[in-house]
N, C-alpha and C positions, 0 to 999 in steps of 0.2 A: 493194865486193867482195860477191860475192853465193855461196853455200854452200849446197850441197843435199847433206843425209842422207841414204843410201837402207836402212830399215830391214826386211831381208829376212831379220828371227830367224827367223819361220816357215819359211820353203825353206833356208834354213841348217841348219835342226835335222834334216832327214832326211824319213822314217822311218828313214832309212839313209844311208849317208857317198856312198854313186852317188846315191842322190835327190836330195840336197845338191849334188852335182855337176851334177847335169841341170837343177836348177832354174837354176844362175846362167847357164844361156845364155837362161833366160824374163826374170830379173829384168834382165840385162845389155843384153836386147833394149829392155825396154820405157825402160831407162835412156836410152838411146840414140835412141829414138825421140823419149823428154823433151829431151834435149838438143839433138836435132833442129829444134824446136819455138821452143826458145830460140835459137837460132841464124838462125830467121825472122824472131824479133823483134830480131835485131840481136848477139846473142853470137856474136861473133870465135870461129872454132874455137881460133883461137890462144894464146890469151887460158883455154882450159878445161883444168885441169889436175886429174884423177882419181885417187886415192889410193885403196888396196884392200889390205886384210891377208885371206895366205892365200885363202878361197875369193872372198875379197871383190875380191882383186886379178887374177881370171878374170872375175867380174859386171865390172870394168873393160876388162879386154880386149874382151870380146864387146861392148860399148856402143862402144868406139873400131871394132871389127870392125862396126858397123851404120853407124855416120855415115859409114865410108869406101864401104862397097857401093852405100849408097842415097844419098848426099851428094857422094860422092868427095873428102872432108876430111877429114883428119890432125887431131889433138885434136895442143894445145899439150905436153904432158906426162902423163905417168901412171905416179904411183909403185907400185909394189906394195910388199908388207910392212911398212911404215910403222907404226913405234914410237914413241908420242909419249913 
C-alpha cells in the first residue's frame, strides 16, 4: 500500500475562507495530475481511494474531476469528512 499526504496548510489558511476555496481547485489539480503520473507507472485507478475533510474533501473532488477529463478514469473511492 502506498499513501500520499497532501499538505496544503499554506492555501488552506486563506488570506481568507474564498482564497482557501479557490486554491483547492490549484492544489486538487496538481493532485490529480500526480496521480496521473502514477497511474502511468501502473496504479489501477481502481485500486486509488482519496480521503478529504472539509476543504480537503473538494482538493479530492477536483483531483478525481482532472483524471476523469484528461484520463477519462473514475478513482476507486473518495471519502470526504473522514474522522479518524
Amino acid at each position: 500500500m502506498n499513501v500520499i499526504t497532501v499538505d496544503w496548510e499554506r492555501g488552506a489558511a486563506g488570506p481568507s475562507y474564498s482564497q482557501a476555496v479557490a486554491n483547492t481547485e490549484l492544489v486538487g489539480r496538481q493532485t490529480g495530475l500526480l496521480l496521473g503520473d502514477m497511474m502511468a507507472l501502473g496504479v489501477r485507478p481502481s485500486d486509488i481511494h482519496m480521503v478529504g475533510f472539509s476543504l480537503g474533501a473538494h482538493v479530492a473532488a477536483c483531483a478525481a474531476h482532472i483524471l476523469f477529463n484528461r484520463f477519462r478514469v473514475k478513482v476507486g473511492r473518495i471519502t470526504g469528512n473522514f474522522r479518524a
